[in-house]
C-alpha positions in Angstrom: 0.0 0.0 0.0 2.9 2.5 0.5 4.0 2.2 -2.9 0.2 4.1 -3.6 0.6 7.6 -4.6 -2.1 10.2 -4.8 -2.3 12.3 -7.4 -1.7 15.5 -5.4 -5.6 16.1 -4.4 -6.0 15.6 -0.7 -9.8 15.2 0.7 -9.9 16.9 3.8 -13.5 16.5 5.0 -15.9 14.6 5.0 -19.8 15.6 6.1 -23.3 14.1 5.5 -27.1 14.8 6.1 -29.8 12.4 6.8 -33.4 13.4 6.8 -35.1 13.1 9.9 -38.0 10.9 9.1 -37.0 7.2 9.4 -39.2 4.5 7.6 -39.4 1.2 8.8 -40.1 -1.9 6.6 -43.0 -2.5 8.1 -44.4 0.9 6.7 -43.4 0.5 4.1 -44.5 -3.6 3.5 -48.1 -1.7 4.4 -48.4 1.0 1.4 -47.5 -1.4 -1.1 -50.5 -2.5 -3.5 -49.1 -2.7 -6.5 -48.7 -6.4 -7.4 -45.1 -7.8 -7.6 -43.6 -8.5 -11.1 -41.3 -10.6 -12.4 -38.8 -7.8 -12.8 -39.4 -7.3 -9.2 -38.4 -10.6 -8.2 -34.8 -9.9 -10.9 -34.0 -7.0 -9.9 -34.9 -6.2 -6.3 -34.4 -9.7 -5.2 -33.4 -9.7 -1.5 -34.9 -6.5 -0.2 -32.5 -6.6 3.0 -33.2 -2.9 4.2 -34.5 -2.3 7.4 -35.6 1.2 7.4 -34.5 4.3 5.0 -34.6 7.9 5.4 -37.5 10.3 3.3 -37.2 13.8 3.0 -39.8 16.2 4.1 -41.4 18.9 1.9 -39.2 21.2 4.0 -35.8 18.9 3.5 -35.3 20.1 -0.3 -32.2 19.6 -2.2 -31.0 22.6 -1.1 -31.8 22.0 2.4 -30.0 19.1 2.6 -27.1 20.5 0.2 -26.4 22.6 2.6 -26.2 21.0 5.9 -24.2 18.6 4.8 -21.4 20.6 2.5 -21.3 22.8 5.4 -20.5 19.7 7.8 -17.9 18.6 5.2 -16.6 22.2 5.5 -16.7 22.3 9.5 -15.0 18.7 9.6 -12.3 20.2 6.8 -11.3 23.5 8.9 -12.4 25.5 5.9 -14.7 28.7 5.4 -17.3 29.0 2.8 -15.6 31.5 1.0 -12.3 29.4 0.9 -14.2 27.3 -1.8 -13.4 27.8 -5.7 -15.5 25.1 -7.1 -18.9 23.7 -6.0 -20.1 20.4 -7.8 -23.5 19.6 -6.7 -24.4 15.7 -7.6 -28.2 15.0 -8.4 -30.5 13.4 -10.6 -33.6 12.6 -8.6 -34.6 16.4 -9.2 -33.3 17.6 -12.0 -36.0 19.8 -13.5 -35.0 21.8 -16.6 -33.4 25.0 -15.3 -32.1 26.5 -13.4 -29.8 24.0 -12.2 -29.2 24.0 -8.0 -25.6 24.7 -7.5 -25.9 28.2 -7.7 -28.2 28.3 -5.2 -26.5 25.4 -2.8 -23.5 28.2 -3.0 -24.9 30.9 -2.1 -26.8 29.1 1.0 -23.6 27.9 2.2 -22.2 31.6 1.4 -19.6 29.9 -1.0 -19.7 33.3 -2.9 -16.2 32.8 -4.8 -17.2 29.6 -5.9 -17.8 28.4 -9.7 -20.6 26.1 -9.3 -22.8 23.7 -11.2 -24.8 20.2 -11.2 -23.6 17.0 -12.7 -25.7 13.7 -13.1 -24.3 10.4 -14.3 -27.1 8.9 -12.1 -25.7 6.8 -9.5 -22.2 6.8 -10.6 -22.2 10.8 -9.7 -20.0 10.1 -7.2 -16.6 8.9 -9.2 -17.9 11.4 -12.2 -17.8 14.3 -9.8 -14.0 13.1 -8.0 -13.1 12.8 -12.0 -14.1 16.4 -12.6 -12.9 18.3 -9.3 -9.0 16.5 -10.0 -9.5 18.0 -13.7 -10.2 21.6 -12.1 -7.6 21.4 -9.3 -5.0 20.2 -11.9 -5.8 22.3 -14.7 -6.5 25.6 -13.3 -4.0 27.7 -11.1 -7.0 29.5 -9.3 -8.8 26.6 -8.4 -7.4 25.3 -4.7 -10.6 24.3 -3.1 -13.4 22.2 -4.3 -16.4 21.0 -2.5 -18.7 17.9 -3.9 -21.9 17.5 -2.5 -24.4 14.1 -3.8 -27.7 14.4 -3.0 -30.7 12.5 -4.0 -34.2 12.1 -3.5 -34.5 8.5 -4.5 -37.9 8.1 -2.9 -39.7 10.4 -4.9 -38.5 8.5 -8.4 -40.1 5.1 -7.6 -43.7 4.4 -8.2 -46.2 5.2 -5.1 -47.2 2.0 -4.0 -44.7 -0.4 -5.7 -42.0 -2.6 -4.2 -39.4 -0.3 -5.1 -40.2 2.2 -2.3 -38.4 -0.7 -0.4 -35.0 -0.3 -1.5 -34.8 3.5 -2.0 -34.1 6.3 0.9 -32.8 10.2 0.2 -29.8 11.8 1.9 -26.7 13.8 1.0 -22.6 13.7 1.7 -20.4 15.8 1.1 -16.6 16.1 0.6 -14.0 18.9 0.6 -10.7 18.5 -2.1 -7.7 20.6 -1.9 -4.4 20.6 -4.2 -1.7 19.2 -2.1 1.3 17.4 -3.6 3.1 16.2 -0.6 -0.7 14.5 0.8 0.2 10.9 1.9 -3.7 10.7 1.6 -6.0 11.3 -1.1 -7.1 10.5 -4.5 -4.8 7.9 -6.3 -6.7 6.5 -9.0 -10.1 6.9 -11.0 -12.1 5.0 -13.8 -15.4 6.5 -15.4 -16.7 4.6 -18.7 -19.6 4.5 -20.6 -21.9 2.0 -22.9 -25.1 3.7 -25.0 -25.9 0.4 -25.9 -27.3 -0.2 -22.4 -28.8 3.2 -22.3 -32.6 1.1 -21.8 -31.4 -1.0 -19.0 -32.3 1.6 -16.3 -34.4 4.6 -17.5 -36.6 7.3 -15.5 -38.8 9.5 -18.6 -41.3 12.3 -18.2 -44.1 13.4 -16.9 -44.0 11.0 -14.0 -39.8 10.3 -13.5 -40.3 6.6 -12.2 -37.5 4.3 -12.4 -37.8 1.3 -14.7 -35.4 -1.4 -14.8 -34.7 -4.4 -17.3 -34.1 -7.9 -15.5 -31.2 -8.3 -16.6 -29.8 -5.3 -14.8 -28.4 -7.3 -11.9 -26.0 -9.3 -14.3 -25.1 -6.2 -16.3 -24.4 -4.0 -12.9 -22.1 -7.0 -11.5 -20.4 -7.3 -14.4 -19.6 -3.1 -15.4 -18.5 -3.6 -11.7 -15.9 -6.4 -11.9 -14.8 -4.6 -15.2 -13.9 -1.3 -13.3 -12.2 -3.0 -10.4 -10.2 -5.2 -12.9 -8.8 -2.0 -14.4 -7.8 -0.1 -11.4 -6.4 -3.2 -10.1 -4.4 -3.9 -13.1 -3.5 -0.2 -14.0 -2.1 0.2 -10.0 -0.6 -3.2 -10.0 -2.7 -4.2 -6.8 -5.1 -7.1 -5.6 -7.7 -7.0 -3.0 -5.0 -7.9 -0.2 -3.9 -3.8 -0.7 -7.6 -2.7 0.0 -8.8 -2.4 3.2 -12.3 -1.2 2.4 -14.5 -2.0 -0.4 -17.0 0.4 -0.8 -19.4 0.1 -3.5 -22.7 1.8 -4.8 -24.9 -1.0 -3.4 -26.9 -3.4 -5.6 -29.0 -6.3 -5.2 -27.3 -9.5 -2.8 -26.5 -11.6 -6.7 -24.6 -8.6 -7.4 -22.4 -8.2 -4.1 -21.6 -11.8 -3.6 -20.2 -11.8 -7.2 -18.2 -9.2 -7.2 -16.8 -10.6 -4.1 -16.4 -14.0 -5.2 -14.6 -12.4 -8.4 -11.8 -10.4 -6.8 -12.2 -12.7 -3.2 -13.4 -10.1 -0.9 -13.8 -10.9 2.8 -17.6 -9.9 4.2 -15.0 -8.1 6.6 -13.7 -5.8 3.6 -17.0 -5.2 1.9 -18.6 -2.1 2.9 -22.6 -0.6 2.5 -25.1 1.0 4.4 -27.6 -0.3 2.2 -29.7 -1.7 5.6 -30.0 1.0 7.6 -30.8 4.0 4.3 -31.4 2.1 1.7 -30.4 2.9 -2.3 -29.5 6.4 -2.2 -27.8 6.8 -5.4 -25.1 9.0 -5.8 -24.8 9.8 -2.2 -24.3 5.8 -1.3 -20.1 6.1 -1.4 -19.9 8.8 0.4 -21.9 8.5 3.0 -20.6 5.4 3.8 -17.3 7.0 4.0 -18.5 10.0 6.4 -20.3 7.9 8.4 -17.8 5.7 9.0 -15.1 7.8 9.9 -17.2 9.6 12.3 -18.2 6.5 14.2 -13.7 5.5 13.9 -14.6 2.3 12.0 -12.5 3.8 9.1 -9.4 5.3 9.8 -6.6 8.0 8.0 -4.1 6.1 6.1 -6.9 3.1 5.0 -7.5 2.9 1.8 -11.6 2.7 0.1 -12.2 1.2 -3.6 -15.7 2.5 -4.4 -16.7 0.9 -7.7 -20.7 1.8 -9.2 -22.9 2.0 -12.0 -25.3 4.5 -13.3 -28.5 4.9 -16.2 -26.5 5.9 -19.6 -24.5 3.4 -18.6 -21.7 4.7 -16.8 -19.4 2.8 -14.9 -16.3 3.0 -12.7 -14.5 3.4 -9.3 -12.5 5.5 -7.2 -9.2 4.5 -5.5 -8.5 6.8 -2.3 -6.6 6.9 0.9 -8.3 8.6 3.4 
């Protein structure tokens, strides 16, 4: 692992905000009455969430945006106006224009900030680490940048339908900064895409429901296990130099052949999936926030955060935090 160099962005801080009303299963189990499909059965499988977070009317994107970049700022010792780039991560709300970034900014008071919204669906996460490196090594004013995902995933499934299962809203957030002599940090990213597959996972107009294909479990396992292949071979590394596997959580078929592929411990592999739910873009980090607030996850270990998104776009992100 000490042969791992970043690429001289260092993340800082880390913060994250979950809406206040929980949801049990039982709740849920109780508003379904939609009848069960055999796409269900494909691509749900397993439900294995016990309760999930749902926004409020009050808890907007914005709201939420902004608690949780402004954690990610207090846990990274910086001030709002120390921020040069915003990148706010959603697709659950994307509604023509305007986009929210602007408006996340000037909540948080990040008034020197260039801001603006990137989707990529559930793969947001690795798109927007892709895109803040670019920035920070590109441009000789940028120092700074703060990513914030954050999804309402509950409002994109059908009322009623076994899909409200799996599905919960929150956001996290994390601060960048251009540091060449970080021992932590970003060291290696991988963001693909296939148009082919643009029909496996859509979400169209007026209503904005996702619909899946069955065979999106094999397809998601196997985008997967071609991203981690590709870090693993491009850094020369095997699961034995990964101490945490992180990855935007699927259906149980999916984890347990990814594991089986690169031979990942249960100890290794990492979601919250259980206790929130599907949370798209915001699944990675979160995990990462939550688990370095509670000490589970430690400075120096190092996360491989694989996912897939509608498009599709694949890919992971190699850090040390």
């Amino acid at each position: 692992m000490s042969t791992l160099k970043t690429n001289g962005i260092e993340i800082i801080g880390w913060g994250h905000y979950l809406p206040k009303r929980v949801v049990t299963t039982e709740e849920v189990n109780s508003r379904i009455t939609l009848k069960t499909s055999s796409i269900d059965e494909k691509v749900i499988g397993n439900v294995g969430v016990k309760k999930r977070h749902w926004s409020s009317d009050e808890e907007t994107i914005e709201l939420m945006s902004k608690i949780s970049g402004e954690n990610a700022l207090r846990n990274a010792k910086l001030k709002a106006s120390d921020i040069d780039l915003l990148l706010l991560v959603n697709w659950t709300e994307r509604r023509y224009v305007p986009d929210l970034a602007p408006s996340v900014a000037n909540l948080i008071g990040a008034k020197n900030a260039m801001a603006f919204d990137l989707c990529t669906a559930c793969c947001g996460f690795a798109t927007a680490v892709m895109t803040a490196c670019m920035y920070l090594q590109a441009h000789d004013r940028v120092d700074n940048a703060l990513i914030i995902c954050t999804e309402q995933f509950s409002h994109r499934v059908r009322p009623g339908s076994k899909g409200e299962l799996i599905v919960g809203d929150a956001s996290a957030s994390l601060v960048l900064t251009k540091n060449t002599n970080a021992t932590g940090g970003i060291i290696d990213f991988e963001l693909k895409n296939d148009g082919s597959l643009k029909d496996i996972v859509k979400a169209k107009m007026p209503e904005g429901w996702v619909k899946s294909k069955p065979e999106l479990a094999q397809v998601a396992a196997e985008l997967n296990k071609r991203a981690i292949d590709t870090i693993f071979s491009r850094n020369k590394i095997s699961m034995q130099d990964i101490d945490w596997l992180v990855p935007h959580p699927g259906t149980e078929v999916v984890h347990e052949e990814i594991k089986r592929h690169i031979n990942c411990t249960d100890r290794k592999f990492i979601t919250n999936f259980s206790e929130v739910a599907n949370v798209s873009s915001a699944s990675i980090p979160l995990v990462i926030s939550i688990n370095l607030e509670t000490g589970k996850f430690r400075k120096g270990d190092i996360c491989l955060c694989p996912s897939i998104g509608s498009g599709i776009y694949y890919g992971a992100t190699l850090l040390r935090l």
